[in-house]
N, C-alpha and C positions, 0 to 999 in steps of 0.2 A: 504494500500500500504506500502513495505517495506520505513522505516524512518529512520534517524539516531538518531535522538531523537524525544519524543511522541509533536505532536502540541498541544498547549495551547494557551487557549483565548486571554494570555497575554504577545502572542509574538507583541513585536514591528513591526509601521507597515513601511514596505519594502519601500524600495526607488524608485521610478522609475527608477533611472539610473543606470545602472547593476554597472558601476564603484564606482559608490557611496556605495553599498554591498560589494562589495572587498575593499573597504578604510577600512570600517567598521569591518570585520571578520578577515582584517591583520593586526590590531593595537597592538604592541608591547604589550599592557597591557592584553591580553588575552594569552602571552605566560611567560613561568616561565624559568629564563637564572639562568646556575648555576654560581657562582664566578669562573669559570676556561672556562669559555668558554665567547665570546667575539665576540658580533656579531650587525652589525649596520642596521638599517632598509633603504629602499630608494622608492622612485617611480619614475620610468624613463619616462619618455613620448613616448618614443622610446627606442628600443633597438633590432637590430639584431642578428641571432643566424642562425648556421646551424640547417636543422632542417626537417627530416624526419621520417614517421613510418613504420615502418615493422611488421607486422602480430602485433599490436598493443604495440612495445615496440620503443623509442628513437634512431633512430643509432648517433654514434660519430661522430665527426667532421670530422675523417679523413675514414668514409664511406659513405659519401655524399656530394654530393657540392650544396646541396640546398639551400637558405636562406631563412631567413623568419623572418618578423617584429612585434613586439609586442608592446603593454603598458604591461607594468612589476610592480607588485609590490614581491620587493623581500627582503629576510634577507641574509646576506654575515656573515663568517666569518672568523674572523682572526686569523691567527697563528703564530707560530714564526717561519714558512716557509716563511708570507707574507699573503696577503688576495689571498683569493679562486678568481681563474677566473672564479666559476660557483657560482651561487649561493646554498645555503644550500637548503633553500625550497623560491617556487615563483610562483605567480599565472601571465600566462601568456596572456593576455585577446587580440585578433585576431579580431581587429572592422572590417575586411571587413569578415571572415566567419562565423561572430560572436559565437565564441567557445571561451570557457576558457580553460586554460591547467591549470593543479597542476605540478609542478615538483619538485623532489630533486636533490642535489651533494652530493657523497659522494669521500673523500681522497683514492685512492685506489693504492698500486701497481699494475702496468701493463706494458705491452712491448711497444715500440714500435719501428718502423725503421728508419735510418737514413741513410745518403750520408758517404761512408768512403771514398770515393773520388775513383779516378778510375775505376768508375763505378762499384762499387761494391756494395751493399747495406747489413747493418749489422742492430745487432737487439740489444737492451738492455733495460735492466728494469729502470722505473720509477714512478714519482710518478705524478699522475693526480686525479682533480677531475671528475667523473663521474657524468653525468645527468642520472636521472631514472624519464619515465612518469606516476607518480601516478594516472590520469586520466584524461579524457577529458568531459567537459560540454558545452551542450549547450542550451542555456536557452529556446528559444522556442520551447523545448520539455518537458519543466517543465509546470507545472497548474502554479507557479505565481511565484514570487517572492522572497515571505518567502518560498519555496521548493526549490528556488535554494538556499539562505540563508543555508539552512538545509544540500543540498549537499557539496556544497564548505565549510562548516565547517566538515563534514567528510573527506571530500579527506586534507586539509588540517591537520587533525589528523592523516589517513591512512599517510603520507606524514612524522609524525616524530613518528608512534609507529609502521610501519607496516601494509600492508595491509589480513592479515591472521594470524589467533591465531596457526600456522603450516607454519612457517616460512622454507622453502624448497628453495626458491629462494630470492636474493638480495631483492628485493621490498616487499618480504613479512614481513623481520627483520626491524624491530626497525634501527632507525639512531642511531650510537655510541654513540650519543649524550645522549639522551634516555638513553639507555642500562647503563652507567656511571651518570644517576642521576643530568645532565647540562640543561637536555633539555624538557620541558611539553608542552602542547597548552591544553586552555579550551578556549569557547566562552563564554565570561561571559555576554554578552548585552551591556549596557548602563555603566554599572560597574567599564569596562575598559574605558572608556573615560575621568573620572576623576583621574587617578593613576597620583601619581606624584612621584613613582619613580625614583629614577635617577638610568641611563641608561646608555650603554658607552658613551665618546664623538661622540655628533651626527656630521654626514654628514649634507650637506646642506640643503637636503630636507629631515633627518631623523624627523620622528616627535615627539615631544615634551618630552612626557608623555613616561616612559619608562616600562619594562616588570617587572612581579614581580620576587623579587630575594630571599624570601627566602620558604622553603618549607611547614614555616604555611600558608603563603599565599593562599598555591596549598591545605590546610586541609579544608582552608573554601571553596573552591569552592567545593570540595568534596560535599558540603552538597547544594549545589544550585539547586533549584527544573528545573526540566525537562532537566535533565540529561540524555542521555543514559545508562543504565545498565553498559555495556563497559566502555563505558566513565571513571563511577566512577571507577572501577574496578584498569584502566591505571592511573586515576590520584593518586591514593592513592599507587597502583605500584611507580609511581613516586618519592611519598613521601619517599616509605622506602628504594629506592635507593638513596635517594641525604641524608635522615637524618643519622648524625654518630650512631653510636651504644650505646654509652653512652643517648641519649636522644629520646630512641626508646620510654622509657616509657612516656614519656612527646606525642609521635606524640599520643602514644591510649589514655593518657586521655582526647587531645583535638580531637578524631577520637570519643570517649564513648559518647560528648557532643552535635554531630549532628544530631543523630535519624534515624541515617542508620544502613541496617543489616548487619555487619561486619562480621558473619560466613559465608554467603553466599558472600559477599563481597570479604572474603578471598579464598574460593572455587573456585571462577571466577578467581581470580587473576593468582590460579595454574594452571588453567584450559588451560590457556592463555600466561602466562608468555615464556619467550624465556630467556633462563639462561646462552647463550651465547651473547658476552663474558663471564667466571663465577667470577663472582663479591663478593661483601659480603652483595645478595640481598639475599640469603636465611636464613642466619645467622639471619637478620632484622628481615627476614618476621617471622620465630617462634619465633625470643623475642620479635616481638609484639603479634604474637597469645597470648604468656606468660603474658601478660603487661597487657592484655585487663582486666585480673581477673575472667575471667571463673573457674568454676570448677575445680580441677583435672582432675575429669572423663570427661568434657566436653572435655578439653585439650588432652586428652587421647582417645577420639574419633573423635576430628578433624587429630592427628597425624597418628591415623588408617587408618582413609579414604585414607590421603596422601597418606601414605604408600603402601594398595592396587590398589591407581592409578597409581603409578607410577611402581608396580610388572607388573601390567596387559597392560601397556606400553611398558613398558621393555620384556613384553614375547611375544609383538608382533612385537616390532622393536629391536629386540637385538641388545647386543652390536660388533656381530661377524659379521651377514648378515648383517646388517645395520649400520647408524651413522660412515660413510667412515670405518669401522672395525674396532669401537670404538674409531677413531679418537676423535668425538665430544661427550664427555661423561660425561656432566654437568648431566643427568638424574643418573647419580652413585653414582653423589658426594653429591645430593640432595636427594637421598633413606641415603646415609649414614650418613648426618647431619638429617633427623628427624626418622632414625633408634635409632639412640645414642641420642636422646628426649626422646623416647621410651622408651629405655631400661632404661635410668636415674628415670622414673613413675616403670617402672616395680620392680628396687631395690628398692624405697620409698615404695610403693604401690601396691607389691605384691598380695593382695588380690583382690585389681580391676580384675586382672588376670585371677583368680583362684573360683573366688565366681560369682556369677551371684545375681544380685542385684533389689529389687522390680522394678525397674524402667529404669532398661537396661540389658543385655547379655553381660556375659566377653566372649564369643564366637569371633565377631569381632576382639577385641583388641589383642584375643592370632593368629587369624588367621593374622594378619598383624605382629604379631612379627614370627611366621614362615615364612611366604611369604616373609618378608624383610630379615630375618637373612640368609636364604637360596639365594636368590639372590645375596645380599650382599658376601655371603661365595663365588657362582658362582664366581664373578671376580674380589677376592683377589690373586691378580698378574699377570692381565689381563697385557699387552702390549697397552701402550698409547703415548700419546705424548707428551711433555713437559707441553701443557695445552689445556683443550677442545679446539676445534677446528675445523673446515670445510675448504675446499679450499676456497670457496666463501669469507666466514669470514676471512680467512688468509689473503685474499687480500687484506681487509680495513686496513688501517693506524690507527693505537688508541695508545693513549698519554702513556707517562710514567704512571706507573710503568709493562704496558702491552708491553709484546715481541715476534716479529714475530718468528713464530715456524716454521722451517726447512720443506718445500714441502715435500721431502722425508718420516717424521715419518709421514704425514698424508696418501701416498700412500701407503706405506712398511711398515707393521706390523714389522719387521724385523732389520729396522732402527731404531725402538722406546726404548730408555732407563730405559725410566719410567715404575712402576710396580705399578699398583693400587692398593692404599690401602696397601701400602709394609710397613712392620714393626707395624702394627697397624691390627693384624690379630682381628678376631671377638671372638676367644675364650677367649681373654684377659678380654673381657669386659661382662664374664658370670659367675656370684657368683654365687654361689647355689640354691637362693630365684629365677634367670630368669632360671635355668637351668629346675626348677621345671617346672616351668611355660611352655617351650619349648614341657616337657615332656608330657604336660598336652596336647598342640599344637600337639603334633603326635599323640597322641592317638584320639585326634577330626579328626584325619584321617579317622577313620575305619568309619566315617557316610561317608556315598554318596556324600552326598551336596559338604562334605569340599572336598572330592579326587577330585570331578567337580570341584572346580574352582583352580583348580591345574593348570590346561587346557584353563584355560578363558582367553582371550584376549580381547581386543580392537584395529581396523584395522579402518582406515581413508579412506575415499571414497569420489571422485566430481564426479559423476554419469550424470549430467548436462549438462558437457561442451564437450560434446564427437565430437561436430561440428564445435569446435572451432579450429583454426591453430596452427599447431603443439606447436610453438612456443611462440602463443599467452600467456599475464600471465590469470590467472583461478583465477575467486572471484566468482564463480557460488559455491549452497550454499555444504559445506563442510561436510556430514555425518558419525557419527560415531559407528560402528558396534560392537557388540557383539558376540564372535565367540568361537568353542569350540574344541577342540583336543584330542581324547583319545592318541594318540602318547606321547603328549608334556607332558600326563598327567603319562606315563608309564617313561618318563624320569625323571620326577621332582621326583617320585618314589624313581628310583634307587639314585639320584642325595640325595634324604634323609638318603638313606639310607645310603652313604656315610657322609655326614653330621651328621649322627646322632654318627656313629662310633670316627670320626674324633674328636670333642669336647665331647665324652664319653657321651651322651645322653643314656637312656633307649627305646629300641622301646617297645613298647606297646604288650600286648600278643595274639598272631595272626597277626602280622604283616606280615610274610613274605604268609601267606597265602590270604591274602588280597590284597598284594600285586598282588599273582600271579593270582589272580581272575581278579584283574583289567585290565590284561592284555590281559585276554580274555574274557572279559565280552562282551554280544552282544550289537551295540550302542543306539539301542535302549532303553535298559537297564540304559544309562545316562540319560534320562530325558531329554536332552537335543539337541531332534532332529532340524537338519536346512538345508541350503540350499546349498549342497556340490560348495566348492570352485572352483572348476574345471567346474561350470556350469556359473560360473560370467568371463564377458570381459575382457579384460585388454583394457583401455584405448586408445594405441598406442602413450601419450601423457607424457610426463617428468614430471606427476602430482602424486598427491598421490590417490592411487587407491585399491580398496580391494583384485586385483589381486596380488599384492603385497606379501598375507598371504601364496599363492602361493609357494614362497622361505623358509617359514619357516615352511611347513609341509603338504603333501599331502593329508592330512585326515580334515583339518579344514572344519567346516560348520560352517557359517553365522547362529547366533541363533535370532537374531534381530537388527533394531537401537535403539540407546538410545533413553532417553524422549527427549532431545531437538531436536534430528536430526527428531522425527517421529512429531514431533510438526510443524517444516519447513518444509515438506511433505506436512501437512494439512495446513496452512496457506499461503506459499508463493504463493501457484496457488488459482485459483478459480473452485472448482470443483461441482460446482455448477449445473451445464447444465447436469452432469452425474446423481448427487443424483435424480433429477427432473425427469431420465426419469430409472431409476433401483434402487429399495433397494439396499443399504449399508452402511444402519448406523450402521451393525454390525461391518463393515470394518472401519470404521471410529473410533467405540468406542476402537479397540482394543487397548494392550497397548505394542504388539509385532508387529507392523509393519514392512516393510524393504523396501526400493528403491532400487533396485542392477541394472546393466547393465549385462545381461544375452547374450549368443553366443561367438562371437570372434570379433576382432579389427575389421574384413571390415562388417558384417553381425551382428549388435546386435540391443536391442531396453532393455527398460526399463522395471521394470515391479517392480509391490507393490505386495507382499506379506500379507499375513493375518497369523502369528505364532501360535497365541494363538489357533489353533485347533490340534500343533503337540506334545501337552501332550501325557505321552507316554500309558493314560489309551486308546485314540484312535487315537492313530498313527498309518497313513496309508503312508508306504513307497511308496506306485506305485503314493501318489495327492500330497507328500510333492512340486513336480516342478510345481503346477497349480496355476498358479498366478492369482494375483485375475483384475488385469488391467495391460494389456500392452499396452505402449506410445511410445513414440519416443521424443526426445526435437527436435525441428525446429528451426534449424538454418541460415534459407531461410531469414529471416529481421535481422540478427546479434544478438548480446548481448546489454545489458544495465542495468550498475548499477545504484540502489538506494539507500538510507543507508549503503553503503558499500556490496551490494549484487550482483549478476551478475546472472540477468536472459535472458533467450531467450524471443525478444519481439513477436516472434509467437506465444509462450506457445508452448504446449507437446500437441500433435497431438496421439488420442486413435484409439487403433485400436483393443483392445477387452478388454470385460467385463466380469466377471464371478462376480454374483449378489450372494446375500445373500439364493436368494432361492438354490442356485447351479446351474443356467441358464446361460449359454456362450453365449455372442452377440458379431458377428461379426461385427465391425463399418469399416473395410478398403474402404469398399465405400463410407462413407461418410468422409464430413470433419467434426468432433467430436473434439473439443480445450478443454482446460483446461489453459485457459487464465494467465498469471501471473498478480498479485492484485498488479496493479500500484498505 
């Protein structure tokens, strides 16, 4: 069953009384407070609150007159506004429905109305705290104890880092708190119960023992067995936002001492990181990749990766269609700081470049300094806004030395003063030893492979939730797709070939013929057959969806999911009841799987894919749409999270099979499940 972290023998054993587990998992010593942030702990015995849900989200006070009573256990903090009327984060425990709530406040500008007298009623802006519901639990739907233990330490966490690695909505981002390096939570056990700490001046019933305040604290929990993966990933996040930059080296050699995998460590971190507000969390994060004492070349291929994930990001959510029209454009300014990484190994180290080495390919490393340096070029002098940005993000109140950016430059491209990247053009920073190198990078053009991932993206999909209320938020699980473009790939083309001219590059000889093959090559011909875009739903729902790729070119086909998203495919469900009555453990072993929602908004159903047979030695255009199982998710019993997951507790309801022998079974007469693994 989905978990938030793995159970162990030697978990502590549960309390009987649920409140007693809430004392327990909200004790100040399990959270890390930064020196600028100031916040007191309490437990109220009561305490009322307006309090209603709508398609599963909190309304405000001043949209319902409902109330409702609680035991509270909550953190406040204080400002030099005054202490918050809501609380920061607080578990809100309902002895007569017996459900727990999580909720957070955040400081937000917003309007509201007042009496100008005369009956006239006028509007102005202010400043309030906002409650958001992280989630609701209820225990006699858990197997015991330590499972709820297990949940409520997640929503609690969801509750100050975000509940989604694709922050789109308010509750998915990080609390400012977070985000500026003030604010951690781990459950350390019994751990925190001996911290002596000092803490602010406590309130009456603030208790004792106060939270850790500096961020070695937060290095040793890093290493505490039975961790979530996540987990560690956010706390060491944590770390290299709240440590100054002069003592980055100090955070890895006491990160080198725990026995953790730090490259994979760090991968996650990016994987996952939300860069808004843009802080000096990316600076950290590569002087501590630096710090760690890896290789050069090691260093030089972790900064590669970066780099193609975040091309292949950026080619799927530009920064024109997307990102309010480049409003929020920390993913530019983060190709740009570990571009100039790069290129700094490339003037030292030329040869890494240029040679290919018993033990690795300069192939990658020069396809990441093309892909970066061309993107990079793309939007020098883009139109932005004073500082990344979103309206939602706009809203929140954050401390000096952070300032609210004008509504206007985030709607109206037109408004924006700022020029990306202005005065710090990319040809400035190309000596001769990367120029080569570049040249060396066009010429890996004329293979196939590299002009294909000209074209490569990655497009984000919740395929899942398609039953849920328009409105509701979405933790059902988040897939990430592999997708491919001859269009985008005929642009990046021309878009070189411009580039190449502009910083006086050599094209290669046969280029322009190459060129023009590409353009009419048949797509078959890419290797890289899949599942034409215009065959996948769109949602109907304010979520992120693979119809999405849609906007950005009409030729994209779905080529597969990634290994994690085809890995949550085969685990979160049980599909068990299918294997047992048709072969397919072909379909099982493959390593191109895909979950898409195929039809249109009112008429669709789900359906996996099997890839690995649209090689194009026999690729057969007329079976590329024959799916290998089509489902449906049932959302006839609602939703329900576990470890931070949000499945349908009917499971996906099948309604046809096509088996490994190539045999079609119609199941819509029967009821056929695919249970989710509680």
């Amino acid at each position: 069953m989905p978990r938030f972290r793995p159970r162990s023998p030697a978990d502590s054993a549960p309390p009987a009384d649920p409140r007693q587990l809430f004392d327990d998992v909200f004790r100040p010593g399990h959270f890390r407070v930064g020196p600028d942030l100031h916040l007191v702990w309490r437990f109220r015995a009561e305490v009322s609150l307006p309090w209603e849900i709508y398609q599963g989200r909190l309304l405000g006070a001043a949209q319902t007159r409902e109330q409702r009573s609680f035991l509270a256990w909550d953190v406040t903090q204080h400002t030099n506004r005054g202490s918050a009327d809501r609380p920061l984060i607080a578990l809100l425990w309902d002895p007569t429905r017996q459900e727990l709530h999580v909720v957070r406040s955040l400081l937000c500008h917003v309007w509201e109305s007042y009496d100008d007298g005369g009956n006239v009623i006028q509007s102005r802006e202010t400043c309030k705290w906002i409650m958001e519901l992280v989630g609701t639990l209820t225990p006699a739907e858990l197997a015991d104890a330590e499972e709820l233990r297990d949940e409520v330490i997640c929503r609690i966490w969801q509750a100050v880092v975000g509940t989604s690695r694709l922050p789109l909505t308010s509750l998915e981002a990080p609390l400012p708190a977070f985000s500026l390096g003030q604010l951690a939570y781990t459950y350390r056990g019994d751990a925190a119960a001996g911290d002596a700490a000092a803490g602010d001046a406590p309130a009456d019933n603030t208790p004792a023992h106060g939270p850790m305040r500096s961020w070695r604290d937060v290095i040793e929990c890093i290493g505490l067995p039975n961790l979530a993966w996540r987990e560690r990933a956010r706390l060491l996040e944590s770390v290299l936002r709240a440590a100054p930059r002069d003592e980055i080296a100090d955070v890895a050699a006491r990160c080198l001492r725990l026995g953790v995998k730090l490259p994979a460590l760090m991968r996650t971190i990016f994987n996952e990181v939300s860069l808004s507000p843009w802080t000096g969390f990316a600076d950290n994060a590569l002087a501590f990749v630096h710090a760690l004492g890896w290789s050069g070349i090691d260093e030089v291929g972790f900064l590669s990766w970066l780099i193609r994930k975040l091309v292949r990001h950026l080619t799927a959510y530009d920064l024109v269609t997307f990102h309010h029209r480049g409003a929020n454009y920390p993913d530019a300014l983060l190709l740009d700081t570990a571009l100039k990484r790069l290129l700094d190994w490339a003037k030292r180290e030329p040869h890494w470049f240029l040679e290919d080495r018993e033990d690795r390919s300069a192939v990658p490393a020069r396809r990441a300094l093309r892909q970066g340096a061309l993107l990079r070029w793309r939007y020098e002098g883009h139109a932005v806004p004073d500082a990344p940005t979103s309206s939602g993000e706009n809203a929140r109140v954050l401390p000096e030395p952070f300032q609210r950016v004008p509504d206007e430059q985030i709607v109206n491209p037109a408004r924006r003063a700022r020029m990306l990247f202005a005065g710090d053009p990319l040809a400035r920073r190309l000596p001769p030893a990367t120029q080569e190198i570049l040249q060396r990078a066009l010429a890996d053009l004329l293979q196939l492979d590299e002009t294909a991932d000209l074209g490569t993206a990655v497009f984000v999909d919740r395929p899942f939730g398609f039953g849920k209320e328009t409105l509701a938020p979405d933790q059902t699980p988040l897939l990430a797709h592999e997708t491919f473009s001859p269009a985008i790939v005929e642009r990046r083309l021309d878009e070189l070939t411009r580039f190449a001219a502009e910083l006086r590059l050599d094209l290669p000889h046969g280029w322009q013929a190459w060129r023009d093959e590409a353009k009419s090559r048949p797509r078959k011909d890419w290797r890289r057959p899949g599942l034409p875009i215009d065959r996948c739903a769109s949602t109907g729902r304010p979520v992120a969806a693979l119809a999405d790729a849609r906007a950005v070119s009409a030729d994209i086909e779905v080529v597969g999911a990634l290994e994690g998203s085809i890995r949550a495919i085969r685990e979160l469900f049980d599909w068990s009841s299918l294997n047992a009555r048709f072969p397919l453990a072909k379909l099982w072993a493959s390593d191109r799987l895909q979950c898409v929602r195929r039809g249109n908004e009112k008429h669709s159903c789900l359906a996996i894919w099997e890839a690995a047979s649209w090689d194009a030695s026999n690729f057969d255009p007329e079976n590329r749409d024959a799916p290998r199982i089509l489902f449906e998710s049932d959302p006839s019993l609602g939703y329900r999270s576990r470890g931070g997951v949000e499945l349908p507790v009917a499971g996906l309801r099948i309604w046809q099979v096509l088996d490994d022998a190539g045999r079609r079974h119609d199941l819509r007469q029967e009821q056929v499940v695919a249970p989710p693994r509680w």
